[in-house]
C-alpha positions in Angstrom: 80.3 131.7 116.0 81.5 128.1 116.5 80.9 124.9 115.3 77.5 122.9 114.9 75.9 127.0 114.9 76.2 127.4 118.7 77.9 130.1 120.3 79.2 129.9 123.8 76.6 132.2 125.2 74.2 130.4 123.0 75.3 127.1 124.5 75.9 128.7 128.0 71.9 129.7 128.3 70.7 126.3 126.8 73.2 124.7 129.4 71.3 126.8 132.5 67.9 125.4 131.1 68.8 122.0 130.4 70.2 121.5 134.4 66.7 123.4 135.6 65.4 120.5 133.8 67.6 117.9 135.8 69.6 116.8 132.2 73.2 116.5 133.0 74.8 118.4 130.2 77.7 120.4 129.3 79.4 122.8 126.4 82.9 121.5 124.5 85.5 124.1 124.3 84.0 125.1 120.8 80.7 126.0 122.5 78.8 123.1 121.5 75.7 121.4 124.1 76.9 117.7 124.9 75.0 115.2 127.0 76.7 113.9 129.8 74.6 111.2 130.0 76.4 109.8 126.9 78.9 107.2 127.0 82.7 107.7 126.1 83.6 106.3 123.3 85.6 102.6 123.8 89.5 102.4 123.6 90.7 100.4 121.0 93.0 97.8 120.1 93.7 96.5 123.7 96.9 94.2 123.8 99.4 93.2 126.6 102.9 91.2 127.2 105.3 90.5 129.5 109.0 91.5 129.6 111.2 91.8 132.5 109.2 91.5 135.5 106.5 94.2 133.9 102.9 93.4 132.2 102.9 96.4 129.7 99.2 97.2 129.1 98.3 99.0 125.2 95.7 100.4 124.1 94.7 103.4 121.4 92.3 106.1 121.6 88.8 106.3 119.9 88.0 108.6 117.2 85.0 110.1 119.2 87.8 110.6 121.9 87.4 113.9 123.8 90.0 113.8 126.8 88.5 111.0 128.8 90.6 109.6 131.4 90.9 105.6 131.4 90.9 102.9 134.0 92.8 99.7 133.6 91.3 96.2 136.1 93.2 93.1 136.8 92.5 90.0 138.2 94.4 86.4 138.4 92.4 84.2 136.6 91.7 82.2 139.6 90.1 85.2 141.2 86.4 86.2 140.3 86.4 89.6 140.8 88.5 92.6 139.1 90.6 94.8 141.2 90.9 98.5 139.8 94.9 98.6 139.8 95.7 102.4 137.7 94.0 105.7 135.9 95.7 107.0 132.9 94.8 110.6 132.3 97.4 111.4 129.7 98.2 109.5 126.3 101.3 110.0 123.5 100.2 110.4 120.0 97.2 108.6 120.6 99.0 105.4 122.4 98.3 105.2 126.0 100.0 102.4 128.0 100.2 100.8 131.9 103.4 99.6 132.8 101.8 96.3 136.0 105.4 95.5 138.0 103.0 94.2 140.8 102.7 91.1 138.9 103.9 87.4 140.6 105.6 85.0 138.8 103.8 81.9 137.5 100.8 83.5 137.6 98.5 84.3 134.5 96.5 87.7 134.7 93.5 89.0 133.0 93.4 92.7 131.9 90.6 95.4 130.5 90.4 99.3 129.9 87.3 101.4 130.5 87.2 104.7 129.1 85.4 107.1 131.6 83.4 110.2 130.7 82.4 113.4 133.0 79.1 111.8 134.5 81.9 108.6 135.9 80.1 106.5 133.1 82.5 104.1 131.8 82.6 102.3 128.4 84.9 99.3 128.6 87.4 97.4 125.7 85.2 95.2 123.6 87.3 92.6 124.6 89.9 90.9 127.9 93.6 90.5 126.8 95.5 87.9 128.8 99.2 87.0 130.0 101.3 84.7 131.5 103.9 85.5 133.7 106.4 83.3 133.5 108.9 81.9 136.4 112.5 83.4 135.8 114.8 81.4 134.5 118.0 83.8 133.6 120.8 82.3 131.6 124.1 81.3 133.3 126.3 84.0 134.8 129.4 85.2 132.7 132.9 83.6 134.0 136.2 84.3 132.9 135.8 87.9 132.8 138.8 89.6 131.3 140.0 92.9 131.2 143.0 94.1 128.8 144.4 97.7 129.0 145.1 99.3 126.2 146.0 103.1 125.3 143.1 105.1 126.1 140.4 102.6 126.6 139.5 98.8 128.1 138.7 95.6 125.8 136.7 93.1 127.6 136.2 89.6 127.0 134.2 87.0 128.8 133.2 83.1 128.1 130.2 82.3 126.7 129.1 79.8 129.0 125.2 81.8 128.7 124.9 80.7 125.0 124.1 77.4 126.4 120.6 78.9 127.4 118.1 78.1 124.7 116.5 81.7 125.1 119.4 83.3 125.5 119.4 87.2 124.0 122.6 89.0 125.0 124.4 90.6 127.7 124.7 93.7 129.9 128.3 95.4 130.8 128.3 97.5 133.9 130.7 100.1 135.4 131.2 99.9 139.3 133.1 103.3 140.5 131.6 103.3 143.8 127.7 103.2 141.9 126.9 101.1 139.0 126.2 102.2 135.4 125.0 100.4 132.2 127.5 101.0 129.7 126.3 98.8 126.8 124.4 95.6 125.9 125.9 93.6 123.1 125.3 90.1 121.3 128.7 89.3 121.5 131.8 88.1 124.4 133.6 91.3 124.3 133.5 95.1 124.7 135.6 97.6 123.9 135.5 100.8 126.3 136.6 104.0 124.5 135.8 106.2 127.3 138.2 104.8 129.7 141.4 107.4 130.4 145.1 106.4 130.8 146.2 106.6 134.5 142.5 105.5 136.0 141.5 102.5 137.2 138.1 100.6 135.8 135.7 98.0 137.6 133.5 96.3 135.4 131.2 92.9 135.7 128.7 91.5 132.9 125.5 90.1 132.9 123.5 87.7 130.7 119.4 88.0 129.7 117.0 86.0 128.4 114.5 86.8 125.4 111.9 87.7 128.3 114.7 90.2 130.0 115.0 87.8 132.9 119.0 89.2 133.6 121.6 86.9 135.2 123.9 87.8 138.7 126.6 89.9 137.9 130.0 88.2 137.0 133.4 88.9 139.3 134.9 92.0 138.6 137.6 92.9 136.1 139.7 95.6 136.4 142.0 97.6 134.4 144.1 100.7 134.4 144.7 102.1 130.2 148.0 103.3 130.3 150.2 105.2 127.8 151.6 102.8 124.7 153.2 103.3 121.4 154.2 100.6 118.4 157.9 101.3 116.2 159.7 103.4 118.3 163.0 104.3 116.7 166.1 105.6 118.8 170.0 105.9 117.6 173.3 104.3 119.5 174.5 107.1 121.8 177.6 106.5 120.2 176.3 107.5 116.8 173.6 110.1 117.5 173.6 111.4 121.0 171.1 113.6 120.8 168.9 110.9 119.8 169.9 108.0 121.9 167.7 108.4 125.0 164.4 108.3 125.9 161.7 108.8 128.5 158.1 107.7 129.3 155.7 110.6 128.5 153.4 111.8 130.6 151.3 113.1 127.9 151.3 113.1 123.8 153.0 116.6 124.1 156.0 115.2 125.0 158.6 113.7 122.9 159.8 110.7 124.4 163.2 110.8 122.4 165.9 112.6 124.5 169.6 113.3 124.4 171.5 110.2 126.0 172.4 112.6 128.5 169.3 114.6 129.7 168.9 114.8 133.4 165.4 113.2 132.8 166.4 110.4 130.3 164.6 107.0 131.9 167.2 105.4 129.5 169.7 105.5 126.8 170.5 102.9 124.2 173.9 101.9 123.4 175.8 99.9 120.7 179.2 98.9 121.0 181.2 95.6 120.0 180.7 94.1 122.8 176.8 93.9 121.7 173.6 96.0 122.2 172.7 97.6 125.8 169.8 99.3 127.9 171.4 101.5 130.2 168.9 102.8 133.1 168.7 106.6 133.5 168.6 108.5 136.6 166.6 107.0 139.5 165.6 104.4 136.9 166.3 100.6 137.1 165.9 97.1 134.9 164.7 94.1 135.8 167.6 91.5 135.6 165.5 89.2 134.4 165.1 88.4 130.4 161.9 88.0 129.5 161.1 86.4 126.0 157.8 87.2 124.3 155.8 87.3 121.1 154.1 91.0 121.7 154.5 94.0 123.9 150.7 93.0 125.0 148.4 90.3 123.8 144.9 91.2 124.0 142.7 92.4 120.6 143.6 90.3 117.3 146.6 88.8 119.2 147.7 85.2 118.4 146.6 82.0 120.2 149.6 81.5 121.5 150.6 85.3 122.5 153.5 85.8 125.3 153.6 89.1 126.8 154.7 90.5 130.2 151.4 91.6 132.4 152.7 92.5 136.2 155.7 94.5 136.6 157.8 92.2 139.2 158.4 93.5 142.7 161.7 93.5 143.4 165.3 92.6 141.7 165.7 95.6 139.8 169.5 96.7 138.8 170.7 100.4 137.7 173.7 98.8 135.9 173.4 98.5 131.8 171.1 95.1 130.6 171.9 93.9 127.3 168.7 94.3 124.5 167.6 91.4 122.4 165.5 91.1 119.6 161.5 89.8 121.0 162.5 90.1 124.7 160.6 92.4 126.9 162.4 94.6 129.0 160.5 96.0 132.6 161.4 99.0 133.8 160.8 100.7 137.7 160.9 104.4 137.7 160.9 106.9 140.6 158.3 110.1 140.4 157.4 112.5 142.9 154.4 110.8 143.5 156.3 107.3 144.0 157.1 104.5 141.2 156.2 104.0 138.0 156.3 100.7 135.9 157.1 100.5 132.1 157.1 98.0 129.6 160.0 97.6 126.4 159.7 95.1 124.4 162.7 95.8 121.2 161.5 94.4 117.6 164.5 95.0 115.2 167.9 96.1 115.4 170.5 97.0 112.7 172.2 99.9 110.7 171.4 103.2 108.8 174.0 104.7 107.3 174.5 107.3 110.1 174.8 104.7 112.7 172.8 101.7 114.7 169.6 102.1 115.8 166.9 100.2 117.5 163.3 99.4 117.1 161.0 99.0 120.1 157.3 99.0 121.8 156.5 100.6 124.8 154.1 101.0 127.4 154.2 102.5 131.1 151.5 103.3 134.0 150.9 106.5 134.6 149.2 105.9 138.0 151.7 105.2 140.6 152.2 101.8 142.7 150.0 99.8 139.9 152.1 96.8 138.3 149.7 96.1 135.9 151.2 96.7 132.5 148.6 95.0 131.3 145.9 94.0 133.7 143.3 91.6 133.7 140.8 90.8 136.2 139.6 89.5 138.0 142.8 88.3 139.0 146.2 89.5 137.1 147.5 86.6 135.0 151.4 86.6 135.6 153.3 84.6 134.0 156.9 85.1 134.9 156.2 85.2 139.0 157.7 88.2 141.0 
C-alpha cells in the first residue's frame, strides 16, 4: 500500500476509467490519482539584480512543488508584450535561478516566472520584479605596474589611480603565459605571487572593477624573472681559511655556495691583505669595474623611501682582474655556463675580524635563466639606474 490508501494498481484502474471519461489525470510515484487539470503551485519569492553584464533571476520553490519545470518572460519596459527568454527544469536545494547576459545597457527590464504543470497549465509569480541596467562606467585603468623579483615568487605593486572612482570595489591580477589566468582579486595595490619559480619568467597586468563588476582595460605588462637570493653570507680571507674563502652561485638549495678559494668552480674568492679587501673573479668569471653604492641588495617589499639597489646587470665592461670590496657597494658579477651567461648580484654588509682570521659579510642574488640582466626586474620597463 501507499499513501492516501491507493495502490498503484489501485490508482492505475481508476486512472484507465477516469481518461474513458475524458478527465486528464495521472498517478504520483507513490501511487496516488492527481488531476491534471490542477494548477502548479506558484514559485515564490521572485527577486532579481544586475552585476557584471548579467540580470540574475531568483526564485524558490513552492511547498506543493512536485517537479514542475519553470518558465521565466522578459520585456523592456517600453515593450508591451513579454518575450519567453529560458525553461529551468532543475533547481539546487530548492533555489532555482536564470542567469539574462542578453541584457543592453541603459535599458530597464521587466521579469516573471510561471511554474508549469503536465497539462502545459502555468501558474505565474504573484508579482513582476524589475531592474535597471545600468551603462558601464569602469574605474580608471591601473598605471605604474611594478614587478619586483624576489626568491621564489613576484611582489607586485601598482598606483591607485582607480580609488579615484566613487564606486570603486577592487582589482583583478592576471597571468599572461601565452593565455590569461585570474590569479587573485584584492582590495589593495600590491600582490604577492608565491607560485612563481626561480629561473622563469612572469607576465602579469591588473585590472580595476566597480561595485556593479563593470572591469577596467588591462594595465601594461610587468614582468619578472624570481631568481635565487640569500641575506648574511659569511666567507673567510683565503689567506686565513682557504677552504672557506670562495664561493659560487648555486643552482639549487643543495648546494653549498661556500667553496675552497681554489675549486675549479669557485665564481670567486675573497681576499684580505694590507693592501685592503678584494673580490677576485673565478674561472670564466668577471666584475664589473664599476662601483656601485647602495642602501640594499634589492629594494622592493618593506624597503625604505629612498632605497638604492642595482636592477639590470650592465652589458659590457667587465674585468677578470681582482676589484677591491667595500662596505654598502654592490658588486655585479657576469658568469659563463654551458647554456651561456649568467648575472649575479653582491652587495658586502660588514667586514672585520674573528679570532681565526678576517671575514666578510655579504647578500647575494644571481639569474638562473641565461641572457636575463634583470637582477631585479620591474616592468613594464626595467628601471636602471646606473646605465650600461
Amino acid at each position: 500500500m501507499f499513501g492516501h490508501g491507493y495502490s498503484v494498481g489501485r490508482c492505475a484502474r481508476s486512472l484507465k476509467v477516469l481518461l474513458l471519461l475524458g478527465t486528464l489525470t495521472a498517478c504520483d510515484e507513490d501511487g496516488v490519482l492527481l488531476s491534471l487539470d490542477d494548477p502548479p503551485a506558484a514559485p515564490r519569492a521572485l527577486d532579481a539584480h544586475y552585476f557584471a553584464g548579467v540580470v540574475t533571476v531568483t526564485w524558490t520553490l513552492a511547498p506543493g512543488w512536485s517537479g514542475e519545470t519553470f518558465r521565466v518572460y522578459s520585456r523592456r519596459i517600453t515593450d508591451r508584450d513579454y518575450f519567453l527568454i529560458a525553461e529551468v527544469s532543475s533547481c539546487a536545494e530548492g533555489a532555482c535561478e536564470y542567469r539574462d547576459a542578453n541584457v543592453a545597457a541603459g535599458v530597464t527590464y521587466e521579469y516573471y516566472v510561471a511554474a508549469v504543470g503536465a497539462s502545459g497549465l502555468e501558474t505565474p509569480s504573484s508579482h513582476l520584479v524589475e531592474v535597471a541596467v545600468p551603462v558601464p562606467d569602469p574605474p580608471a585603468v591601473p598605471v605604474t605596474v611594478l614587478a619586483t623579483a624576489l626568491d621564489g615568487s613576484v611582489f607586485l605593486t601598482w598606483s591607485d589611480d582607480a580609488r579615484a572612482a566613487e564606486d570603486f570595489s577592487h582589482y583583478r591580477v592576471y597571468l599572461d603565459d601565452g593565455d590569461v589566468f585570474l590569479l587573485s582579486e584584492t582590495d589593495s595595490e600590491g600582490f604577492l605571487d608565491l607560485r612563481a619559480s626561480n629561473g622563469e619568467t612572469y607576465n602579469y597586468f591588473v585590472s580595476a572593477l566597480d561595485d556593479q563588476g563593470h572591469e577596467s582595460g588591462g594595465s601594461s605588462m610587468a614582468s619578472a624573472t624570481p631568481r635565487p637570493d640569500y641575506h648574511g653570507e659569511l666567507i673567510y680571507s683565503y689567506l686565513d681559511a682557504p677552504s672557506s674563502s670562495g664561493f659560487r652561485f648555486p643552482l639549487n638549495e643543495q648546494d653549498g655556495p661556500i667553496v675552497h678559494g681554489d675549486a675549479p668552480g669557485r665564481h670567486f674568492r675573497f681576499e684580505q691583505d694590507q693592501a685592503g679587501w678584494w673580490l677576485v673573479p673565478g674561472p670564466g668569471a668577471e666584475i664589473h669595474n664599476r662601483v656601485f653604492s647602495t642602501s640594499q641588495l634589492k629594494c622592493g617589499p618593506g624597503s625604505d623611501a629612498g632605497c638604492i639597489d642595482v636592477t639590470i646587470a650592465p652589458a659590457r665592461d667587465y674585468t677578470t682582474q681582482a676589484v677591491e670590496a667595500l662596505p654598502a657597494t654592490t658588486y655585479v658579477l657576469r658568469y659563463s655556463g654551458t647554456d651561456g651567461h649568467h648575472y649575479a648580484a653582491v652587495r658586502i654588509t660588514s667586514q672585520g675580524y674573528l679570532d681565526d682570521g678576517a671575514v666578510m659579510v655579504f647578500d647575494w642574488a644571481h639569474q638562473l635563466q641565461p641572457g636575463n640582466v634583470g637582477l631585479e626586474r620591474r616592468g613594464p620597463a626595467a628601471l636602471v639606474r646606473y646605465g650600461t
